[in-house]
N, C-alpha and C positions, 0 to 999 in steps of 0.2 A: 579298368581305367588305369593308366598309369602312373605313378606314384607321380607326388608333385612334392618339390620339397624348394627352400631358398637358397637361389647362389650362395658363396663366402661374399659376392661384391653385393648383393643386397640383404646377409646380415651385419656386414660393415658397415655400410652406407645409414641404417636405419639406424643399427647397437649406436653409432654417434650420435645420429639424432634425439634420442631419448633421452641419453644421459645429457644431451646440450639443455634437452628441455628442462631437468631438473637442474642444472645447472641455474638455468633464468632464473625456475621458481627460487631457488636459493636465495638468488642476488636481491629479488622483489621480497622478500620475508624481513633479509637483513635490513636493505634500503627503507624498508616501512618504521620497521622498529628502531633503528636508529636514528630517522625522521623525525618518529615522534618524542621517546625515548630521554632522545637528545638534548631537545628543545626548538632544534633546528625547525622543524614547521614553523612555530613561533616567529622563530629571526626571518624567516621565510614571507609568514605574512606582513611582518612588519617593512619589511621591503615595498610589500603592494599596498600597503596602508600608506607609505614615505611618496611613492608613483602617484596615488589616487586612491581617497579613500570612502571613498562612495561604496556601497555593498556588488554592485554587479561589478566594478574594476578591478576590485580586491582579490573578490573570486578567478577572475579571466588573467589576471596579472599571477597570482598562486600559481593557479593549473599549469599556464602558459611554461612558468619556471621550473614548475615540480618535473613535466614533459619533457622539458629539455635536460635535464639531470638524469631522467629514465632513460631518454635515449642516448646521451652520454656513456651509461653506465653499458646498454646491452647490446654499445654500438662494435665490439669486439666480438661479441657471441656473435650477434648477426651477421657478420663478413665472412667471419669462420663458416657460418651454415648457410648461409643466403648466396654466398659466391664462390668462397674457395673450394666447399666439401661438395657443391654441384660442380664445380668446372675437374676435381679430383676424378669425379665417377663420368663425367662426361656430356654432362647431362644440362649444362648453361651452353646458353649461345653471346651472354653478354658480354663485351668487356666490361673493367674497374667502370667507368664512367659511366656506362648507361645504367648498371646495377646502382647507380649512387644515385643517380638521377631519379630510377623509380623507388628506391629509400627514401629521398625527402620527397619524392608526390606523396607515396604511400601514408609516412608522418604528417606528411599538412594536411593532408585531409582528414586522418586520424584528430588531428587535433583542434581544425573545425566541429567536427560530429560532436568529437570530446569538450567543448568548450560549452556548445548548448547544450547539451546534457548535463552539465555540472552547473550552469547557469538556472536553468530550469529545475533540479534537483534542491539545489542549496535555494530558491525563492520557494518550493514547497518547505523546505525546512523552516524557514524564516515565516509562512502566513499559517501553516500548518505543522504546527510539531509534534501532535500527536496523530494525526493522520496523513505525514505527509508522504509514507512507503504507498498508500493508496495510490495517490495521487502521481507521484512518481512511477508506479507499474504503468500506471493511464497511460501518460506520457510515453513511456517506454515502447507499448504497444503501437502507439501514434509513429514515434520515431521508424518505426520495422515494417508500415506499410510506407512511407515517406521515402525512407530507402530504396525499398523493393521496388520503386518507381525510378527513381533515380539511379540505382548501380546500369543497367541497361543504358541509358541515353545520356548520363552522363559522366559515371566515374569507370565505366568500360574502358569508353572513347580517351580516357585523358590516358591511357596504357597502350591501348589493342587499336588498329585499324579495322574495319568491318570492310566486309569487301561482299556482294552478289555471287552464291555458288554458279560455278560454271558448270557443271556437269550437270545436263538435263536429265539423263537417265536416272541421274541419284537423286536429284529436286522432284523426277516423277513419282518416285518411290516414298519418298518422302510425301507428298502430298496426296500418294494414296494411304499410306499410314493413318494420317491424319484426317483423311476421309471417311477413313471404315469407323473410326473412334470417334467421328462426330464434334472432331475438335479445328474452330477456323483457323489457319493458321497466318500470322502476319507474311511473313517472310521468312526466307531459308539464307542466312547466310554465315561468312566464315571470318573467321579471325586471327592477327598474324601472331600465332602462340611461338610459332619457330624463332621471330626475332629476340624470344628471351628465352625459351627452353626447347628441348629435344622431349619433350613430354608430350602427352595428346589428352583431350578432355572437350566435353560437351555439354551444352545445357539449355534451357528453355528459360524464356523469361517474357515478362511481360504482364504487368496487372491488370486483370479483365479477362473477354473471354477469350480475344483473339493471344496467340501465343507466337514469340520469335524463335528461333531455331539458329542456336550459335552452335557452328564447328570448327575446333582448333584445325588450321589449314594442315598440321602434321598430321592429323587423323584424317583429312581427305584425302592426303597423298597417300598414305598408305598403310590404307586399310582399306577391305572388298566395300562395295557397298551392302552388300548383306547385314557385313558388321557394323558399319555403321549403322545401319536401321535396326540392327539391336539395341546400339544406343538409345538412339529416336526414341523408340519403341520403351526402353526403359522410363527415359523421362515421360513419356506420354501416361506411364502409368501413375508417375507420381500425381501429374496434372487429376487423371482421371480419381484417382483415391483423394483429392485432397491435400495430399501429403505438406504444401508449404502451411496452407491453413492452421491443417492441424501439429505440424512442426513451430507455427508462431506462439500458437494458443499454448500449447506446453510447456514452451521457453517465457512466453507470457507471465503461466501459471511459478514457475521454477523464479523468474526473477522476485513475484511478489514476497514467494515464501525468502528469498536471499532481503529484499528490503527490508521485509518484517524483524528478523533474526539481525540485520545490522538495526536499527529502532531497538532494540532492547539493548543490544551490545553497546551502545551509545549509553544511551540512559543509564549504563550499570558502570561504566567509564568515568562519566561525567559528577557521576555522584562520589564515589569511590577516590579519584582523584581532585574531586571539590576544582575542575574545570568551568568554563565558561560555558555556554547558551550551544545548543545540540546544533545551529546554522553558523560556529565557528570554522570560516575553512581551515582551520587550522589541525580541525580534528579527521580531513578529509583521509592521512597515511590508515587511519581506524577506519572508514567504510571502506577501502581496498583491501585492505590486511581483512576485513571479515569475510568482503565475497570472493576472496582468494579462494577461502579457508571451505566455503558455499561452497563455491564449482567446484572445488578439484573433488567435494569427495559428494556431488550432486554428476559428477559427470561419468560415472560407470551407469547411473540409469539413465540417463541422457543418452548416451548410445546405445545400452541393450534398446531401448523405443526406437531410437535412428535405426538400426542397425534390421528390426522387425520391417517397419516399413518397405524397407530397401527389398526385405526378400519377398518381400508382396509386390515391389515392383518387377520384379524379374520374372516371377511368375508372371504379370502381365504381359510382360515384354515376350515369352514363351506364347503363350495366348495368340497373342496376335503375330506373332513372323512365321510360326510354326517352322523354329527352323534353330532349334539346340543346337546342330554343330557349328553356326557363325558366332553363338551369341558363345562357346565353348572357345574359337579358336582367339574372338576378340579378347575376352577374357585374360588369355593365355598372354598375349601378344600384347596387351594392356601393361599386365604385369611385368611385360620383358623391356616393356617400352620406357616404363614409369621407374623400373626397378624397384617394383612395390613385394611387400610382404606375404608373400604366399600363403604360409601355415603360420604365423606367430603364434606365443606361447598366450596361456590365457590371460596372464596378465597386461602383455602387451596390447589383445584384444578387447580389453575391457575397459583400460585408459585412452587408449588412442586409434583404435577403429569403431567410426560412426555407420560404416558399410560391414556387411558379414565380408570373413577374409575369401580372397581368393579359392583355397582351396576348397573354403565349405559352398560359393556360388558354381563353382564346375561341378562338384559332387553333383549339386540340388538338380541343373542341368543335366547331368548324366541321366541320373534316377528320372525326371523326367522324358528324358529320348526313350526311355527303356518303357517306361510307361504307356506312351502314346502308342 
C-alpha cells in the first residue's frame, strides 16, 4: 500500500483549527468565571427580574442575554474559522453575507432549542431539587428523539434545498442496496452542499423504519457511483447495527452522569458560598462551567465508542458492495476533497476524531481485499 501521509495545506488548515478550538474553550472558562465571580450574573438577572419577574421570564430574558454576550464574544473566532480560514484554503463557496445569514439562522435556532432546555431544566430545579438531574436526563432524551424528527423536515430545509436524484442508474443501485439489507427506503435525494462549501458528505435520516437517503450534490458530481454506494452502504450499516439508538442511549447515559456531578457541584457552591436556592438562574455560568469541565475530559471516550462503531460500519459496508477498491478510492478522494486529516497524531485522534482516521480506514480496507 502506499504510504499516506497529510498535505503542509491540511496540516495548516486543521494545526488552526485546533488551536482556535482551545482558543473558544479559553474565552468560555474566562467568560464563566468572570460571570460569576464578578457578580455580573447577579446584575444580569436583575435586568430580567427589572423586564419581568415572573420565574419562566427571568430565566428566558437571562439566557436570552447571557447568548447574546457569548455570541458577541466568539463572533471574531467564528469569521476567522467559519469564513475566512475556509475561503483561505478554498474550500467556501459563500460570500460575507450569505455566511452571516446562516450565523444568525444557525444562533436563532440554537437559541430556541436553548431556551426550552433551560426553561424545562431550571422548572425541574425549582419542583425538584433533589432529583431534578433525573428528570432533566428524561427530558434530554425526549428533546434527541424530538429533534431527530425535525432536523430532516425542518431545520435542513431552512439551509439546504432537497432536490429528486436524477441519475437512475445510481437511484437503481441505490435501491438495490437497500433491498438486499431489507431496509424500505423513503426516497433518494440530494442536497445543494456546493452553495456553501466545496466539501462532499452523506447521510440517512428519518425516524422509523422507512429511511431518506441525503447526497451532497458535490458527491454526485464527482464521485463513481460505486463510491457513492460505499457511502450508502456505510450508512446502511449504521441503520442496520442500531448505531443512532445506541449512540442516543450513551449520550443519554453520559448526560445523566454530567447532571448528577453538576447536582453536587451546586450543592457544595451554594453552601460554601452561603448563595441562594440551587433554581437561581443566576447560578446558570456554574452548570456550564461544570459540563464544560464533563465533556471535554468525557469526550476521548465518547469517541473511542464513536469511532468502534464506525469501524463496524465499514466492515458492513465491505460486506455488502464487495468492492474495497471504491470504498479505498472514495476514502482517498474524501480526504483530498474535505482536506481532512489523514494520519493525525494520537492526541489529535482522541480529542477530535469520532471516526477512525483515514489512514487506519484504507489500511482495515487493504487488509480486507487481501483477505477476501
Amino acid at each position: 500500500m502506499e504510504k499516506i501521509k497529510d498535505s503542509k495545506a491540511s496540516q495548516k488548515y486543521h494545526g488552526m483549527k485546533k488551536w482556535l478550538f482551545f482558543v473558544g474553550l479559553f474565552l468560555d472558562l474566562c467568560f464563566l468565571l468572570v460571570l460569576f465571580f464578578s457578580g455580573l450574573t447577579f446584575d444580569i438577572k436583575g435586568i430580567a427580574v427589572g423586564v419581568n419577574p415572573s420565574f419562566f421570564a427571568v430565566n428566558g430574558i437571562y439566557f436570552i442575554l447571557i447568548s447574546f454576550l457569548m455570541y458577541a464574544i466568539h463572533f471574531p473566532l467564528n469569521y476567522f474559522e467559519g469564513f475566512y480560514w475556509e475561503h483561505k484554503f478554498e474550500l467556501s463557496n459563500q460570500d460575507f453575507g450569505q455566511w452571516m445569514i446562516d450565523s444568525l439562522k444557525k444562533n436563532a435556532v440554537g437559541l430556541v432549542i436553548g431556551l426550552i432546555i433551560i426553561e424545562a431544566i431550571y422548572t425541574f430545579l425549582k419542583i425538584f431539587p433533589n432529583t431534578w438531574w433525573v428528570w432533566a436526563t428524561c427530558f434530554w432524551l425526549f428533546i434527541s428523539f424530538v429533534l431527530a424528527k425535525l432536523v430532516p423536515n425542518f431545520l435542513i430545509p431552512m439551509f439546504f434545498k432537497y432536490a429528486p436524484i436524477e441519475d437512475e442508474e445510481l437511484k437503481g443501485k441505490i435501491n438495490d442496496l437497500f433491498e438486499a439489507c431489507k431496509v424500505p427506503v423513503k426516497d433518494i435525494s440530494t442536497i445543494d452542499l456546493s452553495t456553501k462549501t466545496k466539501k462532499a458528505n452523506a447521510f440517512l435520516c428519518g425516524v422509523g423504519k422507512k429511511k431518506r437517503v441525503v447526497l451532497s450534490d458535490t458527491l454526485v458530481e464527482q464521485f463513481s457511483n460505486e463510491e457513492i454506494c460505499s457511502v450508502v452502504a456505510h450508512e446502511l450499516g449504521h441503520h442496520k447495527h442500531n448505531d443512532i439508538l445506541k449512540l442516543l442511549f450513551v449520550n443519554t447515559f453520559a448526560t445523566a452522569i454530567g447532571f448528577y456531578l453538576v447536582k453536587n457541584f451546586l450543592n457544595f457552591t451554594i453552601h460554601k458560598y452561603g448563595l441562594s436556592s440551587i433554581d437561581d438562574i443566576a447560578l446558570f455560568p456554574l452548570i456550564i462551567l461544570a459540563l464544560m469541565v464533563f465533556g471535554f475530559v468525557i469526550t476521548p471516550m465518547m469517541n473511542l465508542y464513536s469511532r468502534r462503531i464506525e469501524k463496524a460500519a465499514d466492515r458492513f459496508c465491505l460486506d455488502q458492495t464487495k468492492d474495497a477498491p471504491s470504498f479505498i478510492s472514495l476514502m482517498k478522494k474524501l480526504g483530498d476533497m474535505n482536506l481532512a486529516e489523514f494520519d493525525p497524531d494520537f492526541f489529535t485522534e482522541m480529542f477530535f476524531h469520532d471516526h477512525p482516521t483515514l489512514k487506519k480506514r484504507i489500511e482495515f480496507a487493504e487488509k480486507y481485499k487481501h483477505e477476501k
